[in-house]
C-alpha positions in Angstrom: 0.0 0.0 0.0 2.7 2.5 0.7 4.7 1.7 -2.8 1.3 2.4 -4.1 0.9 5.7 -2.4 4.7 6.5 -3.0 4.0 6.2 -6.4 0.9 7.8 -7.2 3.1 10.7 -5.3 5.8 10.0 -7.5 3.5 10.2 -10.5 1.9 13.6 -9.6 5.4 15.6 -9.0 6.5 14.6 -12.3 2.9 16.0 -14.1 3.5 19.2 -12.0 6.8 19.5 -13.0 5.9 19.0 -16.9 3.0 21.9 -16.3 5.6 24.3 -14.9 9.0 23.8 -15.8 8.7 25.4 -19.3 8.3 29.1 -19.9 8.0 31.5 -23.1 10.4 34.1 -24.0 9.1 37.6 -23.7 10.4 40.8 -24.4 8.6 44.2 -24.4 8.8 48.0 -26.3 6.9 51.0 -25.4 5.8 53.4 -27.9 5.3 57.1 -26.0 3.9 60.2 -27.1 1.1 59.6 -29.9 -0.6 61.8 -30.4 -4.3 62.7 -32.4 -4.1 65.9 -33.1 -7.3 68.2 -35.0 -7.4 69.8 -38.0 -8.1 73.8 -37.8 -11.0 75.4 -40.4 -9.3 79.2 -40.2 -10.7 82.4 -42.4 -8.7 85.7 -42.7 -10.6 88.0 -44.8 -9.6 91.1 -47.0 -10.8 93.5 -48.8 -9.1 96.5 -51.0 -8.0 98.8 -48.5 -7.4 96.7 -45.0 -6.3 93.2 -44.2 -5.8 90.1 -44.5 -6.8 89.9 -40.9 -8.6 87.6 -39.0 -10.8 90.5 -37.3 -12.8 92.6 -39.0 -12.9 95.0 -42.4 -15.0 97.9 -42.8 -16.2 99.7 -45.5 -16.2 96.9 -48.3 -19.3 97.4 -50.0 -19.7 100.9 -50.7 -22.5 102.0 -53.4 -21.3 105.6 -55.1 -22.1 108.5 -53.3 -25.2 109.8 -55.5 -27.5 107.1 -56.7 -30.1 107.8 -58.7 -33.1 105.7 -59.1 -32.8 102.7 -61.8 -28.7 102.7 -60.8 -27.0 99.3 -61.4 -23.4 99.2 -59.4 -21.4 96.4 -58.3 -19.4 96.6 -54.8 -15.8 95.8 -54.7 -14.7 92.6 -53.9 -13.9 90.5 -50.5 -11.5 88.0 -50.2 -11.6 85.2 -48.1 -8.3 82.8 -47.4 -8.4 79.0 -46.1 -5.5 79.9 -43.2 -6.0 76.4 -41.7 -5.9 72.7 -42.9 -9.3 71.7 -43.5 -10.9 72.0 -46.7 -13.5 74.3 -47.2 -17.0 73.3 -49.2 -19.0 76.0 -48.5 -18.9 79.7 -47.2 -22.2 81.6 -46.0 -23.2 85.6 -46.3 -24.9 86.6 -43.7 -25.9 90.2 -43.7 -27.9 92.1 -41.1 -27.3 94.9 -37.9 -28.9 97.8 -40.8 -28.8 101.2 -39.5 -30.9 103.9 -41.1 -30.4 107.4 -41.5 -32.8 109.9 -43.4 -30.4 112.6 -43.4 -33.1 115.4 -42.4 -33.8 116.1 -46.1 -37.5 116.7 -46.9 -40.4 113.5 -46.2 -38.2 112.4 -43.8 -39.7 108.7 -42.8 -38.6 109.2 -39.8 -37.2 106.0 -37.0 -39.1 102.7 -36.7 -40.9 103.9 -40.3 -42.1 101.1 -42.7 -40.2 103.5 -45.4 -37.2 102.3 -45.3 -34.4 102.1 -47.8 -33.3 98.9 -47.5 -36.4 97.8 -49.1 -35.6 99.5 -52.3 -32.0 98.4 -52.7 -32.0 94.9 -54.8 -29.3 92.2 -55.0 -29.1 91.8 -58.7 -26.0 89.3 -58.9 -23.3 87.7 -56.7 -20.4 86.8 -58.1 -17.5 84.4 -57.1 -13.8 83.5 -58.0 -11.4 81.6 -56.5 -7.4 81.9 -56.9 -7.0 83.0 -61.1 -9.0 86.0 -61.1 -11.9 84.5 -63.1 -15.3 85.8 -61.7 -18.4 83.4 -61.9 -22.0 85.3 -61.6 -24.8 84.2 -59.9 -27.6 85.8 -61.1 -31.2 86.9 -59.0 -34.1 87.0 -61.9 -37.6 87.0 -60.6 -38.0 83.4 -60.2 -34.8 82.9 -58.5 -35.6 85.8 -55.9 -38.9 84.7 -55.1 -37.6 81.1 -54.6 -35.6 82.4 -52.3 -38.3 84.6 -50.7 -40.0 81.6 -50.7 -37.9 79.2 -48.7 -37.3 82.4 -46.1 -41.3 82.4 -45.5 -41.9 82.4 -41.8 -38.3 82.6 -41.1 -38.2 86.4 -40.7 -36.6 87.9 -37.6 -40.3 90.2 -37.5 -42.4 87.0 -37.4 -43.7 88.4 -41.4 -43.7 86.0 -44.1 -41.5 87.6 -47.0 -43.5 89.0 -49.6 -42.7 86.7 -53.1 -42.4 90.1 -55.3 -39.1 89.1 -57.0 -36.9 91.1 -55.0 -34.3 89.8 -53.1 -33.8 93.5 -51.1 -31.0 94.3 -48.9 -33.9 93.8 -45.9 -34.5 91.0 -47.1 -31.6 89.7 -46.5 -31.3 91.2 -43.5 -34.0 89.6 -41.7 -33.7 85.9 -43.5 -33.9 83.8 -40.5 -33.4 80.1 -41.2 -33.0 77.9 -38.0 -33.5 78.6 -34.9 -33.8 82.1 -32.9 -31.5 84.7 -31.2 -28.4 85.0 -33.7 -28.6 81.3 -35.2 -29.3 83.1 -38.9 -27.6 81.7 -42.1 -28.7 83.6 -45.7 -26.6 83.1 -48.7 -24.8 79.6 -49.8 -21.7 80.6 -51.4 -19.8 78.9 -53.7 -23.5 76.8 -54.7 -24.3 77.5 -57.8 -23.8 76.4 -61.6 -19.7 77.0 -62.1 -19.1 77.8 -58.4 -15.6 77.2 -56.8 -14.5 74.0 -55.9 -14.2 73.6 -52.6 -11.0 75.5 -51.0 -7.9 73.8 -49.8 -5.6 75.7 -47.7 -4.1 79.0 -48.7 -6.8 78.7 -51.6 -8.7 82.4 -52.1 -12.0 83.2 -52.8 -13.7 85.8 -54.1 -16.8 87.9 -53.6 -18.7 91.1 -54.5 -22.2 92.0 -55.0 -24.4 93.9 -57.5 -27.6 96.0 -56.2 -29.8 98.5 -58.2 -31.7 101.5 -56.4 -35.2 100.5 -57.6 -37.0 102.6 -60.3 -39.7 103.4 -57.8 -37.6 104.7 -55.3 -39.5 108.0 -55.0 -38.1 111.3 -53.2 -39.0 110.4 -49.5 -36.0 108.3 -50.1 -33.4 111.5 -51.2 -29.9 111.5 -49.2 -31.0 108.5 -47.3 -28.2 105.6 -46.4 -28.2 102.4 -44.9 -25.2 101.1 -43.3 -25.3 97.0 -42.8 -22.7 94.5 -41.4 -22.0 90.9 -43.4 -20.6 87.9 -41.8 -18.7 85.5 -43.4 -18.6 82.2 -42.3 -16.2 79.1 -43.8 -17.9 75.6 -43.5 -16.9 71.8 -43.9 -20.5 71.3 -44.5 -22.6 71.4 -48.0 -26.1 71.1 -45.8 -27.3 74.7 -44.0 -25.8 74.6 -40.5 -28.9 73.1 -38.2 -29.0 74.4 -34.3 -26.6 72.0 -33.3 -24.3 73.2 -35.8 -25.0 76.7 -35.0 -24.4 76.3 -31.2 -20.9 74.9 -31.8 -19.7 78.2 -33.4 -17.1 79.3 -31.3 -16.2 82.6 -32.8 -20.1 84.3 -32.3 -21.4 86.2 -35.4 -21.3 90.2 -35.6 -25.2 89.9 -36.6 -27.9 90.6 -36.7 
């Protein structure tokens, strides 16, 4: 009985030893520092007298001093530069923060008036370039103007449904309110049309000016009158209008309305 148990002992040292006396070779590197780093979507703008900055121009679109009823002028350009390293599909116009003056000359409208001249100053065209000079029109006929009128309806910053009289006016613009409330206010999709840009790569420029027309019935309370207006312009990743959420993650906060 013991030279049984003696070698049943025997017998089970030698399977432990089996399970435990071989071992693998291991050796081990470190890789340190990795790092994921983000890509930056960066603007500096510039127009003929001031910049490229990544603050703010003023005086960019200037009309001549004495327009006449029926005038046709086109603004000089703004230029817009891809600074960072994303790509850029889209940039968006938004104009808006209008201040009035009558200039005390006679019929006066007066402040808070429903006479106001942004209502008689059109956006004719838009036009677009980008790096080699060549400019690419977009054009506002009456169907295009009261599409966009249309697709505006009920997103005015007064509560008013635009009226679809195929004008695209500078209030107009002013007031297109597309998602949301507060300041969360897109208007023009540059760089959208037939023979727009392709999108911009970094240190790519784009172009952009405007032409407006002084409405034939602009009628003589209107004399000496200006309106001065603000325009943001804001560089995208996106094709698709910027939705709340979108909106809300705009760090740099928009000058208007």
């Amino acid at each position: 009985m013991k030279k049984l148990l003696f070698g049943l002992i025997a017998v089970a040292m030698v399977v432990a030893m089996i399970g435990s006396a071989f071992a693998y070779f291991t050796d081990v590197e470190t890789s340190t520092g990795n790092v994921f780093q983000a890509g930056t979507l960066d603007i500096q703008i510039q127009d003929s007298n001031e910049g490229p900055t990544n603050s703010v121009v003023s005086a960019s679109f200037v009309s001549p001093a004495n327009l006449l009823p029926g005038n046709v002028f086109e603004t000089n350009p703004v230029y817009l530069k891809n600074v960072g390293t994303a790509d850029i599909l889209r940039y968006w116009a938004r104009f808006g923060t209008i201040t009035e003056n009558d200039n005390g000359y006679t019929d006066a409208e007066g402040p808070g008036s429903v006479n106001n001249i942004q209502d008689y100053i059109k956006l004719v065209s838009y036009s677009e370039n980008k790096n080699d000079g060549t400019w690419v029109e977009q054009m506002f006929t009456e169907t295009q103007a009261n599409a966009y009128l249309d697709y505006w309806n009920s997103r005015s910053l007064s509560g008013t449904p635009f009226v679809l009289d195929g004008v695209v006016s500078l209030g107009d613009l002013a007031t297109a309110h597309n998602y949301g409330s507060g300041d969360r206010v897109t208007t023009l999709c540059l760089m959208d049309g037939s023979g727009a840009p392709a999108p911009m790569v970094t240190n790519d420029t784009f172009g952009i000016k405007f032409k407006f027309q002084l409405l034939p019935a602009t009628d003589n309370r209107y004399q000496s009158d200006t309106a001065t207006f603000s325009v943001n312009f804001i560089g995208s990743q996106l094709t698709d209008y910027p939705d709340d959420t979108l909106w809300e993650s705009i760090t740099e906060r928009p000058l208007v309305p």
